[in-house]
C-alpha positions as a printed Julia matrix, in Angstrom:
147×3 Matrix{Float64}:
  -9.78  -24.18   28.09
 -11.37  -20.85   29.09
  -7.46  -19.38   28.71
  -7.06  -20.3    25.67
 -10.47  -19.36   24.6
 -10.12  -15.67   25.65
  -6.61  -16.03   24.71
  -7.82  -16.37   21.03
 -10.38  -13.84   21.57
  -7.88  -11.05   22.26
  -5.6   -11.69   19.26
  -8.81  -11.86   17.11
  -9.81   -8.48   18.12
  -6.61   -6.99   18.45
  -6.06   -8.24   14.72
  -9.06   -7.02   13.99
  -8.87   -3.16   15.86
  -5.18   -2.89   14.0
  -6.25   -3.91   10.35
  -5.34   -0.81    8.06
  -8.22    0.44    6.15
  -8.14    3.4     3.46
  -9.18    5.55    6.4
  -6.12    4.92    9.02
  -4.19    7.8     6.92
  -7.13   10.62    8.65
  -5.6    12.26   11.54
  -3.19   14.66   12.46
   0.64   13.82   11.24
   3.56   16.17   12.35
   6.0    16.34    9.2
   9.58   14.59    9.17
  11.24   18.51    9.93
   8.66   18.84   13.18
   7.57   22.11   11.99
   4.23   21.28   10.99
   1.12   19.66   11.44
  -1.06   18.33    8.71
  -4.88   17.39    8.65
  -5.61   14.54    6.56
  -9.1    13.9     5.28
 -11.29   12.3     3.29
 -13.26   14.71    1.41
 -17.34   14.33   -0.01
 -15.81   13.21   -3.59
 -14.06   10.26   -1.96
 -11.0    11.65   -2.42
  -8.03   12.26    0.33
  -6.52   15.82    1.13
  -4.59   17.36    3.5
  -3.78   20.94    4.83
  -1.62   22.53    6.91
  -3.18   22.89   10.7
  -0.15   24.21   13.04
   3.41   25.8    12.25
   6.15   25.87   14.78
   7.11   29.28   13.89
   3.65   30.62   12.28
   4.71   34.2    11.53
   7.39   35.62   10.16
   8.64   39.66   11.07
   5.07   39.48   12.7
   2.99   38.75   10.32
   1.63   35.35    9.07
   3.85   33.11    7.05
   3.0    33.47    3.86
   3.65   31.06    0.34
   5.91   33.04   -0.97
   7.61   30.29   -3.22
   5.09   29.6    -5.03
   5.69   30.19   -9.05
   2.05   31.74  -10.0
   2.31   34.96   -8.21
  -1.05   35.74   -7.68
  -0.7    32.78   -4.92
   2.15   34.29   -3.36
   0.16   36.33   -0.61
  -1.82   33.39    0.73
  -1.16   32.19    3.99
   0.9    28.92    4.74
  -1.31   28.3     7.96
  -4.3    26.41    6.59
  -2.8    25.66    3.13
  -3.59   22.28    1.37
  -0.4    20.96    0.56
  -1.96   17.38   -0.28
  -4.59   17.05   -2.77
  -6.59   13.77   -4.92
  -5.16   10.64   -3.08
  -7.77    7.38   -3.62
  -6.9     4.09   -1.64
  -5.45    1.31   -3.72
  -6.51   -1.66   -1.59
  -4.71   -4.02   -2.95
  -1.09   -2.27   -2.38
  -2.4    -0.94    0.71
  -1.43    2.66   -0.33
  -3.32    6.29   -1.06
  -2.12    6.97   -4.59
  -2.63    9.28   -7.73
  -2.2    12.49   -5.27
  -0.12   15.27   -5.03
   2.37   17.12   -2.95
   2.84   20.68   -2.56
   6.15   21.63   -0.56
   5.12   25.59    0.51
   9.43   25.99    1.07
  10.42   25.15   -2.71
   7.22   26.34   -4.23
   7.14   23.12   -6.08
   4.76   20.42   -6.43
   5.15   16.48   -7.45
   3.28   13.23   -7.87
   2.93   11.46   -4.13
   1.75    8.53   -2.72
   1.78    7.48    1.0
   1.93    4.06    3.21
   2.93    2.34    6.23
   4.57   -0.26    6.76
   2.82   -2.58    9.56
   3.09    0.98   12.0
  -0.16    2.63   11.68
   1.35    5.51   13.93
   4.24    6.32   10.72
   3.34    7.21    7.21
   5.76    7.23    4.58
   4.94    9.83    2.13
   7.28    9.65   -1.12
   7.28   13.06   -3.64
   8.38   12.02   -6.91
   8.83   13.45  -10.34
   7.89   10.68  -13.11
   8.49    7.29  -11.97
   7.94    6.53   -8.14
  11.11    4.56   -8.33
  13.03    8.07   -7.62
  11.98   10.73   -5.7
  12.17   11.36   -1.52
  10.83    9.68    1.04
  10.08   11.07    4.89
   8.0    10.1     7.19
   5.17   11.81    9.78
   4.48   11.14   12.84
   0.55   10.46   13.99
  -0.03   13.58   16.11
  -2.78   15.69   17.86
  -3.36   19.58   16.84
């Protein structure tokens, strides 16, 4: 009986340790391309974000990497290293996703509607850049990391 008893016990709290909350997303998470590291957080206004913490190849012709792409030129000399490339995500408990964000991509200079899950893995997020509906867009997936 006392087998069975802690038996029980361990699922219970091994259910209970892997239950996804809206804060499993905050961490580190190394991009689909593995050439960069982003910091997700949950910010005073409730609200998720995420910047980039680490780049593979952080300078280019020996100076910092710089955003380059992006279409409003006065942005164009900021650095890439540090850059918040995910902004305004709230956790929509009953889908069990963070929602109503955005996505900046620093290599097309272009930025689209976003929303981000897992799927029973809370060491993969799927994080899906779309235009319009969510229906179409792409899909990749990080990779829970340490800086």
């Amino acid at each position: 009986m006392k087998k069975i008893l802690l038996a029980l016990a361990a699922v219970l709290m091994t259910g209970t340790v892997s239950a996804q909350n809206e804060n499993t997303i905050v961490g580190y998470w190394l991009t689909q391309d593995k050439d960069s590291k982003v910091e997700i957080y949950k910010a005073k206004d409730g609200l998720f974000y995420g910047a980039i913490r680490w780049l593979k190849e952080p300078n280019r012709n020996g100076a910092p990497k710089k955003d380059d792409k992006n279409p409003q030129e006065k942005l164009q000399s900021r650095a890439i290293l540090g850059l918040s490339i995910l902004n305004g995500f709230h956790y929509n408990q009953e889908d069990k996703e963070w929602v109503d964000g955005t996505i900046y991509d620093p290599k097309s200079g272009k930025t689209y509607k976003c929303l981000m899950w897992f799927d029973g893995n809370f060491t993969t997020l799927h994080v899906k850049g779309y235009i319009g509906f969510s229906i179409i867009g792409r899909e990749v997936s990080w990779t829970k990391t340490n800086l």
